[in-house]
C-alpha positions in Angstrom: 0.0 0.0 0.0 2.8 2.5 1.0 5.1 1.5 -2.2 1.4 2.2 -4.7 1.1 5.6 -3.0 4.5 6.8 -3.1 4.7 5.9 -7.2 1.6 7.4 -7.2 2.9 11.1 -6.1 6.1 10.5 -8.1 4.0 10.0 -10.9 1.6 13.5 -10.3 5.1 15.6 -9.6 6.4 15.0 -13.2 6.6 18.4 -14.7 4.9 19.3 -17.6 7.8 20.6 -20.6 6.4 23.9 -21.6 7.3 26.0 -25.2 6.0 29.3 -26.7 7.3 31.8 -28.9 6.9 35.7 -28.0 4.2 36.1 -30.4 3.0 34.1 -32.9 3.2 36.2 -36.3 6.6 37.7 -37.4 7.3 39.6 -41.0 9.8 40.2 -42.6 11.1 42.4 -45.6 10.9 40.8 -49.0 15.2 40.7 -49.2 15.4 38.6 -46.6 18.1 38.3 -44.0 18.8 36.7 -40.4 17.0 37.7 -37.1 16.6 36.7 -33.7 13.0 35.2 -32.0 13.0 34.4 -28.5 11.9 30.7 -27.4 10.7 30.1 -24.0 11.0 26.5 -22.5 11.4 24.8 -19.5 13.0 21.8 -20.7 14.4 20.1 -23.8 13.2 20.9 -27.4 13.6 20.7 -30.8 12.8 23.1 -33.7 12.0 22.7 -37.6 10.8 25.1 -40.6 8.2 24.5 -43.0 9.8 26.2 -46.0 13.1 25.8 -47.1 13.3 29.6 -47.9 13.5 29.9 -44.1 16.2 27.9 -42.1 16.5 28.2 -38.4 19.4 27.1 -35.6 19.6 25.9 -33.3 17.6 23.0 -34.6 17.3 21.6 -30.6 17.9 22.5 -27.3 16.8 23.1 -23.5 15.5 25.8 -21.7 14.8 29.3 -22.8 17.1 30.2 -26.0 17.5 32.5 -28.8 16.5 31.3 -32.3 18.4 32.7 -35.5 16.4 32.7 -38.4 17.4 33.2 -42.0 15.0 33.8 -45.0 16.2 34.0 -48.5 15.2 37.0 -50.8 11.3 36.6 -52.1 11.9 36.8 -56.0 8.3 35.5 -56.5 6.1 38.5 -57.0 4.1 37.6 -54.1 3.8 37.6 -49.9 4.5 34.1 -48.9 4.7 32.5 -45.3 6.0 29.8 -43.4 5.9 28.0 -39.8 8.8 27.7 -37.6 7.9 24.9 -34.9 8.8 24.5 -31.6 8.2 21.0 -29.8 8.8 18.8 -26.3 7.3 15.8 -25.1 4.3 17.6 -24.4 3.5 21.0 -26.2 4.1 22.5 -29.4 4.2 26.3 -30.1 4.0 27.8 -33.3 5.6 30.6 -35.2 4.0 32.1 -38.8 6.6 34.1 -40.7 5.2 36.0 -43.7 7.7 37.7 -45.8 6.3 40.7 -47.6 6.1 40.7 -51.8 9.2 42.3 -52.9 8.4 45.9 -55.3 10.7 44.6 -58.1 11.5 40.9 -58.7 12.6 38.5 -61.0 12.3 35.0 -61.0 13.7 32.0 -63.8 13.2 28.9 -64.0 14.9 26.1 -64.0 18.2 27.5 -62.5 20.9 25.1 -63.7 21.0 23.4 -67.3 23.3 20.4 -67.8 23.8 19.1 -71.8 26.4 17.0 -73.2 28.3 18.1 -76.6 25.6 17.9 -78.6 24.1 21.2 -76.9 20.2 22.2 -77.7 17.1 23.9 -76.8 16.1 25.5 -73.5 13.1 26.9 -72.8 13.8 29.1 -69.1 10.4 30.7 -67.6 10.5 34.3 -66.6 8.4 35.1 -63.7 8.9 39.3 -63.4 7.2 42.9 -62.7 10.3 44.8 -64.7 12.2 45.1 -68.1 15.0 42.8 -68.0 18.1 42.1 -70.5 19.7 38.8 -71.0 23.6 38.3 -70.8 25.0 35.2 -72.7 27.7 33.9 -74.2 29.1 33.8 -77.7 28.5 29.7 -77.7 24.8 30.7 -76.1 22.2 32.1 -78.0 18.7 33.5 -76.8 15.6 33.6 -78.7 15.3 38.0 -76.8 17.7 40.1 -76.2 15.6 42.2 -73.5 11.9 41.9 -72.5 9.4 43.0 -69.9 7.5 40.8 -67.2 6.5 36.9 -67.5 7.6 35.5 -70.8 9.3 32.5 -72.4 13.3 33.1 -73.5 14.4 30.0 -75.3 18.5 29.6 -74.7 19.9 27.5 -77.9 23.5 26.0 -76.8 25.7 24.8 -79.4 27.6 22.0 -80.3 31.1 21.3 -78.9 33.3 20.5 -81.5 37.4 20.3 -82.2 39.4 17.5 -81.1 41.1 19.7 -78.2 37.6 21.1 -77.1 36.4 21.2 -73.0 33.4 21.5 -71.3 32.0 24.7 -70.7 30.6 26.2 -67.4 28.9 29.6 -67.2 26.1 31.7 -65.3 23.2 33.4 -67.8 22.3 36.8 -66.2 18.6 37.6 -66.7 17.8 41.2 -64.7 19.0 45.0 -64.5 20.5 47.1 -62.4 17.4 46.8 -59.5 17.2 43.1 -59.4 18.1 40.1 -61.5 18.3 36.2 -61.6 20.8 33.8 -63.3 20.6 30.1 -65.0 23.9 27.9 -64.4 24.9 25.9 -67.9 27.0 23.5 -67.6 28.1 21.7 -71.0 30.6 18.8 -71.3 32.0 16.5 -73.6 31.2 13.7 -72.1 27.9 12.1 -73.0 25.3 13.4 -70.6 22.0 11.5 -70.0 19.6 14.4 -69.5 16.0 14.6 -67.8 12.6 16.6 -68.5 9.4 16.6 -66.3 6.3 17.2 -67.7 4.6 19.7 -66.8 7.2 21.8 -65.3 4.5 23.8 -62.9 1.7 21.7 -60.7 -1.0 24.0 -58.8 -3.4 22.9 -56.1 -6.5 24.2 -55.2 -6.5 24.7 -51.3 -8.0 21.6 -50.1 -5.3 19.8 -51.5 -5.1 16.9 -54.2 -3.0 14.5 -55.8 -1.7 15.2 -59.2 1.3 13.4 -61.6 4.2 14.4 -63.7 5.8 12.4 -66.2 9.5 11.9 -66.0 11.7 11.4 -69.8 15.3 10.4 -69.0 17.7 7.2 -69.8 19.4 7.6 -66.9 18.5 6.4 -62.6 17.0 9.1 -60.6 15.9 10.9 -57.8 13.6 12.8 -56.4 13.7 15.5 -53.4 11.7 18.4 -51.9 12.5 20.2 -48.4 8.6 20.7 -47.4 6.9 18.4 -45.2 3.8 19.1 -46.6 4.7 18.3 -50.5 4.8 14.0 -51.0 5.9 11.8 -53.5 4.5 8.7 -54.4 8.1 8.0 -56.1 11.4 9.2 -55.1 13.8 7.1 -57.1 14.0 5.2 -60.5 15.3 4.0 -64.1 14.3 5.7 -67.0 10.9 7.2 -67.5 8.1 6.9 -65.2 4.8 8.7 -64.1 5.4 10.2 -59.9 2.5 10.8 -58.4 2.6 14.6 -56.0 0.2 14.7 -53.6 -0.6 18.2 -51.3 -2.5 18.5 -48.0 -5.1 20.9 -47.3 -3.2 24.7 -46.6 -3.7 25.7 -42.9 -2.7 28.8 -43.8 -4.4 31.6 -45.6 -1.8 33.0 -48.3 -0.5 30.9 -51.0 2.6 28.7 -50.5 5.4 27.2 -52.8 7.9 24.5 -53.0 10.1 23.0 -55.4 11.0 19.3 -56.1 14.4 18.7 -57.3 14.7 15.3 -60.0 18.3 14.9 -59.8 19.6 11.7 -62.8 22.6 9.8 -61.6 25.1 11.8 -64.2 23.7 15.2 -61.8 22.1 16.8 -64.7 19.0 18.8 -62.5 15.2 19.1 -63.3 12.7 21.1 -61.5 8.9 20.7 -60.5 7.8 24.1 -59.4 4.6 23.0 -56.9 2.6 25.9 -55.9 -1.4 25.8 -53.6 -4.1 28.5 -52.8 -4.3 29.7 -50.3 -7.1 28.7 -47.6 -10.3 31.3 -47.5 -9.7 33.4 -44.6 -12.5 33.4 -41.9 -11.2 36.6 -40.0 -13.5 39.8 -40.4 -13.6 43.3 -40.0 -16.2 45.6 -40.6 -16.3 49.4 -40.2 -18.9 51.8 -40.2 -19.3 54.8 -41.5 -16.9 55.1 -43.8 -17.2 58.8 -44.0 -18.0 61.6 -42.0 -18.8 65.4 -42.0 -18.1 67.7 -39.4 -18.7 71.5 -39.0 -16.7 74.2 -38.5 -17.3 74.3 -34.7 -16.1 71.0 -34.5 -18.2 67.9 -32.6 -17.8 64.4 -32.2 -19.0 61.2 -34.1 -19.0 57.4 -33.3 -17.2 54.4 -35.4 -18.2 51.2 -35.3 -15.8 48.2 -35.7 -16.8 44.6 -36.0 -13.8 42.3 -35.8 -13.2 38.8 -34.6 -9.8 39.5 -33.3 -7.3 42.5 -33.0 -7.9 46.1 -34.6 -5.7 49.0 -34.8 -6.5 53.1 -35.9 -3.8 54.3 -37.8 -4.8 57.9 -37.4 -2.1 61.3 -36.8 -3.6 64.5 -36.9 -3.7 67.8 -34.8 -7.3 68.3 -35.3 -8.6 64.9 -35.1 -8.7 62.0 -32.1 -9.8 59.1 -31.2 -11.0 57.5 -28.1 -8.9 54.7 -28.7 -6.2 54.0 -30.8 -6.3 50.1 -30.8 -8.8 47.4 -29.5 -10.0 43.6 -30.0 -13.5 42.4 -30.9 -16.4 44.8 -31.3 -16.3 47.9 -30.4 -17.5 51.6 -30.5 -14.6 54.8 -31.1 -15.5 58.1 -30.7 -14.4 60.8 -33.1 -13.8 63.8 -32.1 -12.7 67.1 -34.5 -11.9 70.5 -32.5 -13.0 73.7 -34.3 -11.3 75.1 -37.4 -10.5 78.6 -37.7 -8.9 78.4 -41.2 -10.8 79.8 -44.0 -10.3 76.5 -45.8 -11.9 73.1 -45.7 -9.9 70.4 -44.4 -9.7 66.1 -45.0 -8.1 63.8 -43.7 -8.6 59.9 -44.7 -6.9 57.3 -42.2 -7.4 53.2 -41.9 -8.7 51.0 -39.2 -6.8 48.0 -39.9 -7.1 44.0 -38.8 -4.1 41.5 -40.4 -4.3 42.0 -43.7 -7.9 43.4 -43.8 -8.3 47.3 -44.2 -10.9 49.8 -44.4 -9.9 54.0 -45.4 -12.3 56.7 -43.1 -12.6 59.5 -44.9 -13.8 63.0 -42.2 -14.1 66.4 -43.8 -14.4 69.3 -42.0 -15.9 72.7 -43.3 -13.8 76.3 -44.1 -13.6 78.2 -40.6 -13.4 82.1 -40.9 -9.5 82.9 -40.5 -8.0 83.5 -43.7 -4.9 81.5 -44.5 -1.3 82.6 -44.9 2.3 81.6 -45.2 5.2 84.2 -44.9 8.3 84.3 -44.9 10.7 86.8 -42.5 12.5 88.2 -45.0 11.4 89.6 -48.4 14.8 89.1 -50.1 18.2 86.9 -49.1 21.2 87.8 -50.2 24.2 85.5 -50.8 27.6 85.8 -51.7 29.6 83.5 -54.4 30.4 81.1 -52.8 26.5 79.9 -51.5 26.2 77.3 -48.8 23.4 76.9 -45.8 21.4 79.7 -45.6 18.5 80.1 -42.5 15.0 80.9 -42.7 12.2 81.4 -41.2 8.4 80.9 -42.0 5.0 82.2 -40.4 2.1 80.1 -41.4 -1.4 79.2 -40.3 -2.1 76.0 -43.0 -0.1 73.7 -44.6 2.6 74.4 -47.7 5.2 73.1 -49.8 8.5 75.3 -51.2 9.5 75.4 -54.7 12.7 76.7 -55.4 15.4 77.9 -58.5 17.3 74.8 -59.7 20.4 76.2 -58.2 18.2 76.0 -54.4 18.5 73.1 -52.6 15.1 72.5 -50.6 16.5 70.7 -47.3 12.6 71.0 -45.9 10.0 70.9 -49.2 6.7 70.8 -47.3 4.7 71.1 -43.7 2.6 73.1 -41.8 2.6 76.4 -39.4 5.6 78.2 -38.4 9.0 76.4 -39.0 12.3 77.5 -39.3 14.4 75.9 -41.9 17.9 75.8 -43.9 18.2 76.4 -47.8 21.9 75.2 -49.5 22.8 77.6 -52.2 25.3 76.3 -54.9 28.1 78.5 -55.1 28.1 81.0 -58.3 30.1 79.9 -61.3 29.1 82.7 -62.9 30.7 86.6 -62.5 27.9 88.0 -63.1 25.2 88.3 -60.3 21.7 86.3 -60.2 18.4 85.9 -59.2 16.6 83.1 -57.4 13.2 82.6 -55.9 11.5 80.0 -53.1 8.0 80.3 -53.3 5.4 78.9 -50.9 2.5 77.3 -52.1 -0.7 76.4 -50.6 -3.1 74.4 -52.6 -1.9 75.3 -55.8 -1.9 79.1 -54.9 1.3 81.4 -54.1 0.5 82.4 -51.1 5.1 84.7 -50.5 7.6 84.2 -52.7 11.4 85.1 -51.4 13.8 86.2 -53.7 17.3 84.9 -53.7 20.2 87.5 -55.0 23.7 85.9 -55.3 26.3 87.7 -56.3 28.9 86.9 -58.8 32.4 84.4 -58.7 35.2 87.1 -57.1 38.5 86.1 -58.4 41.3 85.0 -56.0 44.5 85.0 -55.9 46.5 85.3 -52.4 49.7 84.0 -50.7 49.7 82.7 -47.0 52.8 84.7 -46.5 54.2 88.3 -48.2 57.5 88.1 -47.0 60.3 84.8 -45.7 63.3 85.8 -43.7 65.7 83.0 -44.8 69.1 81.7 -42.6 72.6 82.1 -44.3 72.3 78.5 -45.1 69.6 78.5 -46.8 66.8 75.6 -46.6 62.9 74.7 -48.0 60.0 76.8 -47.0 55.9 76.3 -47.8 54.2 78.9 -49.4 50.5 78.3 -49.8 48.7 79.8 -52.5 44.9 80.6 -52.5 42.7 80.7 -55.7 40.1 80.1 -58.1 42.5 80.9 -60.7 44.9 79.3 -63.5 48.6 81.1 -62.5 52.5 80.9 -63.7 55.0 81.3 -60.8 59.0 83.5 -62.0 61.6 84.9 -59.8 64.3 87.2 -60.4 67.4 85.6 -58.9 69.2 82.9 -59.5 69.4 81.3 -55.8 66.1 81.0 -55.9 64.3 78.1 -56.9 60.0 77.3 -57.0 58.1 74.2 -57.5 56.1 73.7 -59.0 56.1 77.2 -61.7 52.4 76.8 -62.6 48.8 75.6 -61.3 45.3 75.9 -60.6 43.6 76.9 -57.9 45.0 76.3 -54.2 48.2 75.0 -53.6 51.2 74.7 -51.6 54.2 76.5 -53.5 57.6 74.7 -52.3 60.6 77.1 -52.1 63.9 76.7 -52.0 67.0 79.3 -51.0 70.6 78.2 -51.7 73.1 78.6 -48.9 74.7 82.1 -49.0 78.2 82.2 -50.9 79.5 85.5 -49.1 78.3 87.5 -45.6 76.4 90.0 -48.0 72.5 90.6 -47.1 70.4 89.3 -50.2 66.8 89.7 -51.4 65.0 87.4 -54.2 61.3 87.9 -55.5 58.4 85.4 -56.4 56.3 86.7 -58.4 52.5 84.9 -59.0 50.8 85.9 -61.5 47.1 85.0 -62.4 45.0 84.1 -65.6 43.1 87.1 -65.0 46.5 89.8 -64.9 46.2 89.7 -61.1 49.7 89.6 -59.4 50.9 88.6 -55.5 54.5 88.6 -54.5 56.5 87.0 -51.8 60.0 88.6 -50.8 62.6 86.3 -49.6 65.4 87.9 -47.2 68.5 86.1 -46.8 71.1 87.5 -44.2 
């Protein structure tokens, strides 16, 4: 009886191995990259990805622990997701990671060719939202030159030939200077057994279904896909044969994509592109009104939000709240818009968001009785040559933007009220004086305009020092010259040497004095003389 009860409350003290994530949803940028996610645990665990875009390490471990992730760029036009998941001996956690759709991609298919000497036809898909250019070789030749978005490029390779010849290897570039994608060819001389799947793209509707490919090749085979959910009814063989690919219904509610690699014995590389829809999505938001009209003296409305999980307000305005910013389930916002005293009507739209779901509220307020302005300080700025940072300052009631002269640098181009900003003037080539303007503009309508005198280039020419007081034994001295100008460099005595004896603009001017021959005081000049007739002299004492 004692021995029962003791195993007993052994048994009930066994701790339960806990994991979780902190949070459950991660996204990432469409370029990809490595970053951390924290894992909680109270024990031993192991983790594994869904995708094989997305790699994670550790792969096991115990206790709480820092996960590195690592997501390759998205070149597929489109968000995509994956699941990193955490397991013990008695939970599993969860941990979606979307990637966002990148704004320029391009995407070929297949990525490697492999042909014997014979060479041929290639057909590569292009999957893209840009113009792109294709970069081959001399022994390569593609059906286009350049092209724009999805098409067909057909890559003809030719023949090896010559009794000394060697197999080629080289990357096909397909892309421009924002993004691109490559094809590997690899040719040899040795007979090559190649391989072909047909068709080269499966898709599945979400529920998932089992389809087949049919595989041409002489050689043995394989077949491989990193995705748990992806299976093969076939993974190895001798020739041709028909693989059956089945797909599981999609737990998730954005489309997914994997890739099965048929690999022949001689490594030439096929691939099956396998892509399924994404499940319907059951979350909801609703939002209503979508619009609303206030007076001038101000007042407050109600929104109404209908969601089945989290909801956020994405709204940032000086003359328009909200009760709250951010909620979950059903709820009721007030609105509230203070009074406008601007002699101008005034909207603002702003979204009340839920995952991917999104709704725009559109308010409008009616023309107060102030009338607007916008003023600068000053009426007119004046600059010399040479330009650089130049302050202002701006009175305002509304919102602007600045337009300036091309030769204006706008450091601050728009905003609203009273602000006190920098300009950057380029410096004057000219020698003759010029004119400039920065206007600000309110709705389309000059509201000041500041005018922007520069005068012209001033030609330089000067010498750091007018006069060197050299030792009997002579030496090297610096002069440094200062100008915008072209100059020529002479002196009139023979002890006296100058390098170099011409230049542009600023630089240093080495000197050198002989030693003295006798005790007798001596004085040499250096004379600079400028493209413009300008002269500067330095007078060199030696005693």
């Amino acid at each position: 009886m004692f021995v029962a009860v003791v195993a007993m409350s052994l048994l009930g003290c066994q701790k339960t191995i806990e994991v979780s994530f902190d949070g459950t949803v991660q996204e990432i940028e469409a370029q990809g990259g490595s970053f951390d996610v924290m894992l909680k645990s109270n024990g031993e665990w192991t983790v594994s990805s869904s995708a094989e875009w997305l790699a994670v390490t550790p792969a096991s471990g115990s206790g709480n622990a820092t996960l590195t992730l690592t997501a390759d760029a998205n070149t597929i036009g489109e968000s995509r997701s994956a699941q990193i998941t955490a397991s013990t001996k008695d939970n599993t956690a969860v941990l979606t990671v979307t990637q966002q759709a990148p704004l320029y991609y391009l995407n070929v298919t297949p990525k490697e060719i492999r042909c014997g000497a014979e060479g041929g036809e290639y057909a590569i898909q292009v999957s893209s939202n840009i113009d792109w250019t294709v970069s081959v070789p001399h022994w390569i030749t593609s059906s286009v030159d350049q092209g724009s978005n999805d098409a067909t490029v057909t890559l003809t390779i030719s023949r090896v030939e010559g009794e000394f010849s060697e197999s080629r290897d080289v990357e096909v570039f397909f892309g421009n200077l924002v993004t691109s994608d490559k094809v590997h060819v690899v040719q040899s001389i040795d007979p090559v057994n190649g391989i072909e799947v047909s068709p080269s793209v499966l898709e599945f509707v979400c529920t998932g279904e089992t389809k087949t490919v049919a595989i041409t090749t002489d050689d043995s085979w394989t077949a491989s896909t990193m995705v748990e959910w992806l299976g093969l009814g076939q993974t190895e063989g001798q020739g041709d044969a028909s693989v059956s690919v089945t797909v599981g219904e999609n737990p998730e509610y954005t489309q997914r994509q994997a890739s099965v690699a048929f690999v022949t014995a001689g490594g030439v590389r096929t691939t099956l592109i396998v892509r399924q829809e994404a499940s319907p999505d059951p979350h909801f938001l609703e939002v209503s009104p979508l619009s609303f009209q206030f007076g001038k003296e101000g007042g407050e409305s109600e929104i109404n939000i209908a969601c089945d999980t989290d909801w956020i307000i994405g709204l940032s305005c000086d003359w328009l709240s909200v009760s709250q910013n951010e909620g979950t389930g059903n709820s009721t916002v007030s609105l509230i818009a203070e009074p406008n005293v601007l002699m101008e009507q005034r909207t603002i739209v702003f979204p009340v968001k839920s995952g991917d779901l999104n709704f725009d509220v559109s308010v409008t307020q009616e023309a107060g009785d102030e009338q607007i302005y916008a003023e600068f300080l000053t009426d007119t700025l004046f600059v010399s040559f040479n330009g650089g940072l130049q302050h202002l300052e701006l009175t305002s009631n509304t919102s602007w933007t600045l337009q300036g002269s091309n030769w204006i640098s706008l450091i601050t181009s728009y905003g609203e009220g009273d602000v006190s900003f920098d300009i950057a003037v380029d410096s004057n080539p000219s020698q003759e004086e010029r004119i400039g303007y920065v206007n600000v503009i309110h709705a389309g309508q000059l509201l000041d305009a500041l005018v922007v005198v520069q005068e012209g280039k001033q030609e330089i020419l000067e010498a750091d020092v007018a006069e060197i007081d050299v030792r009997p034994e002579g030496g090297e001295y610096t002069v440094h010259i200062t100008s915008n100008l072209s100059w020529t460099v002479s002196v009139d005595v023979n002890w006296l040497r100058c390098e170099p004896m011409s230049g542009f603009g600023s630089k240093d001017l080495k000197v050198t004095v002989d030693a003295m021959s006798g005790t007798r005081p001596r004085t040499g000049r250096i004379k600079i003389g400028g493209s413009n007739g300008a002269e500067v002299s330095v007078i060199v004492n030696q005693h």
